[in-house]
NUDRENMAR-800980 format. One line per 3 residues: number of its first residue (from 1); their letters; for each residue x, y, z negated of N, C-alpha, C. Coordinates in pm, 1 decimal, padded with zeros to 6 digits. Layout:
% residues N
NUM = a = X/Y/Z/X/Y/Z/X/Y/Z ~ ...
***
This chain:
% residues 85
1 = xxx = 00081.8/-00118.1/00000.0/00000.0/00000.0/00000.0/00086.8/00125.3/00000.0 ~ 00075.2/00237.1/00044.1/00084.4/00354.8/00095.8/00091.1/00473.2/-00066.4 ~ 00211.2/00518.7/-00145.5/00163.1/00558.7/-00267.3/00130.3/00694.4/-00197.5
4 = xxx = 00152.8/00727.7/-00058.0/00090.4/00908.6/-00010.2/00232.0/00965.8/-00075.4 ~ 00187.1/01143.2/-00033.5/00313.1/01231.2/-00074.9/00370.4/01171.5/-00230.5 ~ 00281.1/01180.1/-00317.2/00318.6/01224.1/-00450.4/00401.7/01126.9/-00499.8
7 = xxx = 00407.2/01017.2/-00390.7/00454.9/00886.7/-00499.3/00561.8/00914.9/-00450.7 ~ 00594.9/00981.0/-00305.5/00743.6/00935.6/-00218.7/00845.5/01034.5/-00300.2 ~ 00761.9/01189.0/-00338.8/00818.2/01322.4/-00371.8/00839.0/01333.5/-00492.3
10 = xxx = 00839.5/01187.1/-00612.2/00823.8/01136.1/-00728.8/00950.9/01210.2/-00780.0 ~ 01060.1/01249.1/-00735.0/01246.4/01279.8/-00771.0/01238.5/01404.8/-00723.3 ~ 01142.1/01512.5/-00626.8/01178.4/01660.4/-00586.0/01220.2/01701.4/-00690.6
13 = xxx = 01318.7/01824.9/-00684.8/01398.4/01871.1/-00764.2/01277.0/02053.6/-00761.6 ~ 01252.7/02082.5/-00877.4/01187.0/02156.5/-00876.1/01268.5/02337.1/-00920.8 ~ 01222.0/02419.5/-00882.2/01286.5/02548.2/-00884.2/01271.6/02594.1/-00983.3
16 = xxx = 01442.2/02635.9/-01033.6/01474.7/02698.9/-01128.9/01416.6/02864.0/-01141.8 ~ 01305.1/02807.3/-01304.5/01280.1/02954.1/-01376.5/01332.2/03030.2/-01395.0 ~ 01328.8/03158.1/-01314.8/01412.2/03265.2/-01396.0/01315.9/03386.1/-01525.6
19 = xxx = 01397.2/03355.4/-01652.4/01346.7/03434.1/-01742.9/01432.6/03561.9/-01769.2 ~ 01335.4/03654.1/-01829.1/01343.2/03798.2/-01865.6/01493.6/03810.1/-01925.2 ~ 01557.0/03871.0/-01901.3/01676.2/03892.8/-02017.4/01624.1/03954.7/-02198.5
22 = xxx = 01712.4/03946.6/-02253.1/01681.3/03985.4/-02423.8/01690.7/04127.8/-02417.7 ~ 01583.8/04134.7/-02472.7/01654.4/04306.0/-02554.8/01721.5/04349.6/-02563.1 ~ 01789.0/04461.9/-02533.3/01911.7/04503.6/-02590.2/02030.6/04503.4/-02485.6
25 = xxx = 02012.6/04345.2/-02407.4/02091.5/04311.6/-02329.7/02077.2/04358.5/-02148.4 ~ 02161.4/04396.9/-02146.0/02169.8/04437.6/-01958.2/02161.7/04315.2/-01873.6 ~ 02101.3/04297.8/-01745.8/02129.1/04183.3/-01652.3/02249.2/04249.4/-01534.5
28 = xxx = 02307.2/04123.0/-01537.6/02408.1/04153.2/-01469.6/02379.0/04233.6/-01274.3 ~ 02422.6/04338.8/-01275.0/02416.6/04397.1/-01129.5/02342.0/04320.8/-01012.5 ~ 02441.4/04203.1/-00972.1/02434.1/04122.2/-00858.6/02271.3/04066.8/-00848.5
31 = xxx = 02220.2/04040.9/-00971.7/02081.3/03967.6/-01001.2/01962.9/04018.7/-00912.6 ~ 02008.3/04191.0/-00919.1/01902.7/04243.2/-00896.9/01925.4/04289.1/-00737.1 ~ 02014.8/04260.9/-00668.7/02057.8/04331.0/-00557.1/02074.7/04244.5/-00457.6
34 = xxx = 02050.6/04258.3/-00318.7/02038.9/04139.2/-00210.7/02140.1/04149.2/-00128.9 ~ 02186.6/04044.8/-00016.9/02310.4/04026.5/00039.0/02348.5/04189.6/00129.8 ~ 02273.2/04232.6/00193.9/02284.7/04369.1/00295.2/02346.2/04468.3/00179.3
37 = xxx = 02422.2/04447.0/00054.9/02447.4/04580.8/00085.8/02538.1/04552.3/-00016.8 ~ 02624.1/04440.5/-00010.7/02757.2/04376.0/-00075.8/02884.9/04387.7/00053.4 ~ 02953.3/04450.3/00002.3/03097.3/04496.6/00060.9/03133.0/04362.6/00176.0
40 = xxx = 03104.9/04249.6/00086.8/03179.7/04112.6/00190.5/03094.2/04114.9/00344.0 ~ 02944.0/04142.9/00305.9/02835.8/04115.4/00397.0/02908.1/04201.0/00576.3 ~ 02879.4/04129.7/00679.7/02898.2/04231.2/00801.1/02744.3/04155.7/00904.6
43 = xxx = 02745.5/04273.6/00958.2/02604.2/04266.1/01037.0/02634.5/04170.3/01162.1 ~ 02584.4/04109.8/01231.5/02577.4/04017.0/01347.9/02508.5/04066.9/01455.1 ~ 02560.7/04144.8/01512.8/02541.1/04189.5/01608.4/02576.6/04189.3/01775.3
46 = xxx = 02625.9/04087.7/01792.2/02693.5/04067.9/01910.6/02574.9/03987.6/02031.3 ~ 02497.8/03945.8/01956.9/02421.4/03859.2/02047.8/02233.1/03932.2/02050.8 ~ 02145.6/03956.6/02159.8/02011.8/03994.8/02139.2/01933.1/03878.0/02025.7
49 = xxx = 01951.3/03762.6/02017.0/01871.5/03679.7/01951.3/01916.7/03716.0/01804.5 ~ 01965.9/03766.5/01740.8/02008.1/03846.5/01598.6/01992.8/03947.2/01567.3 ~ 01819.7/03989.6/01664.1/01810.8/04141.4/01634.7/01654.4/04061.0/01660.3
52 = xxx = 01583.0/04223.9/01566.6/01458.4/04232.2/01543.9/01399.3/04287.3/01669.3 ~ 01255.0/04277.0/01682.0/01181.5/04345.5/01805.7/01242.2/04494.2/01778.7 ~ 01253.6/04556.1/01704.4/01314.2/04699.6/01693.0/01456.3/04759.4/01726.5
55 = xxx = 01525.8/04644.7/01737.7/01695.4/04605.7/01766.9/01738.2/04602.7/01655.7 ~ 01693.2/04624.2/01551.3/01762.8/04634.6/01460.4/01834.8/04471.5/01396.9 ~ 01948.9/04452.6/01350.4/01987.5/04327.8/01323.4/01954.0/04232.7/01233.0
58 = xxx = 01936.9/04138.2/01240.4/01880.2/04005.9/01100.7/01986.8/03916.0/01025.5 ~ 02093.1/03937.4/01129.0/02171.0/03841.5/01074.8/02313.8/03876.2/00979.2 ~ 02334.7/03842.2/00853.8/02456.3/03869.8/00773.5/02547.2/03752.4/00820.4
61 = xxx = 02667.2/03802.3/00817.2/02800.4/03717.9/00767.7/02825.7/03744.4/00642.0 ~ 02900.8/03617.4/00569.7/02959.3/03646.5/00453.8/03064.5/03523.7/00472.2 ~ 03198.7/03603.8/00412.6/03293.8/03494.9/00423.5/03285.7/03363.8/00250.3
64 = xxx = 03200.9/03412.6/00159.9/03129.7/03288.8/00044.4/03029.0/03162.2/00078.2 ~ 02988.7/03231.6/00239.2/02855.3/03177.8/00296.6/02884.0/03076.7/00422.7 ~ 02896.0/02943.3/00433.1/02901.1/02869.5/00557.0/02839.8/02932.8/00648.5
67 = xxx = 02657.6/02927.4/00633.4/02590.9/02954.8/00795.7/02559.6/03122.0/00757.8 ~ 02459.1/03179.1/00873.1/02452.0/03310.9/00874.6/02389.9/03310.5/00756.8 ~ 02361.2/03411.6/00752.0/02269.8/03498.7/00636.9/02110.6/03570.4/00662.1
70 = xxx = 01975.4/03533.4/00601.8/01901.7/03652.0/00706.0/01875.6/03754.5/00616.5 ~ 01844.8/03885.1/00660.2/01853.9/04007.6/00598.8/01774.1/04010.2/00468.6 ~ 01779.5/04064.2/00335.4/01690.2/04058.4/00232.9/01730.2/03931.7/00139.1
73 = xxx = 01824.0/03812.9/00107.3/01853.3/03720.2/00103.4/01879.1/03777.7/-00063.7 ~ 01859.1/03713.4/-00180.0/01943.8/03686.6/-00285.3/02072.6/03708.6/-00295.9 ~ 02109.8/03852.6/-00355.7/02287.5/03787.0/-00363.7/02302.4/03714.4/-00429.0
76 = xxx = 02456.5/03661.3/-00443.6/02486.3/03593.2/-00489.5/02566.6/03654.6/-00597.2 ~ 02636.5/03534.3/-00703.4/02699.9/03591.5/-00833.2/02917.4/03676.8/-00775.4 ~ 02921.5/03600.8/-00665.0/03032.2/03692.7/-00576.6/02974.5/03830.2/-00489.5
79 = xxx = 02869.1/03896.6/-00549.0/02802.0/04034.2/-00501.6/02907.5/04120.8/-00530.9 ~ 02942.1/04241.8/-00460.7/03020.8/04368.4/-00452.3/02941.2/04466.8/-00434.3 ~ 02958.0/04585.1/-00483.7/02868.6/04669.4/-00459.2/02987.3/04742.2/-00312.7
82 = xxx = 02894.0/04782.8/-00215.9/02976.5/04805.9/-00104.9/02943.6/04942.1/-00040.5 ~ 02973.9/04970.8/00078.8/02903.9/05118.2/00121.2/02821.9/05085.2/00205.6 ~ 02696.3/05177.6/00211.2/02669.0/05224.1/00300.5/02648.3/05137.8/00500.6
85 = x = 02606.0/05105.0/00561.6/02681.0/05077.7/00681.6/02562.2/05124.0/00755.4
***
């Protein structure tokens, strides 16, 4: 017999809660800030399929990051605060 999704998906690994920080205490920079605008990040721009209907670009590099990046992404805990681009 057939146990369906629930029996096969019995081991999914389920997503980590993120809770409030304490009182008192600061959260660290990077937490709150997304890949576009960390120093390592560079825009992908060489090709039309890495741009929005507007031209504008979607795709990050990061040399922490194997594949691309798409714009708006979580930084990560190697975040830089960077300039401007």
């Amino acid at each position: 017999m057939s146990k369906g999704i629930v029996g096969e998906r019995r081991g999914a690994i389920m997503a980590k809660r993120i809770t409030a920080p304490r009182p008192g205490t600061k959260q660290p920079e990077w937490q709150t800030e997304i890949c576009d605008t960390c120093r390592f990040s560079e825009w992908i721009t060489d090709d039309h399929r890495h741009r929005d209907l507007n031209g504008n670009p979607i795709c990050l590099r990061c040399p922490h990051y194997e594949f691309y990046i798409v714009r708006g992404r979580r930084a990560c805990s190697k975040w830089e605060k960077g300039a401007k681009q």
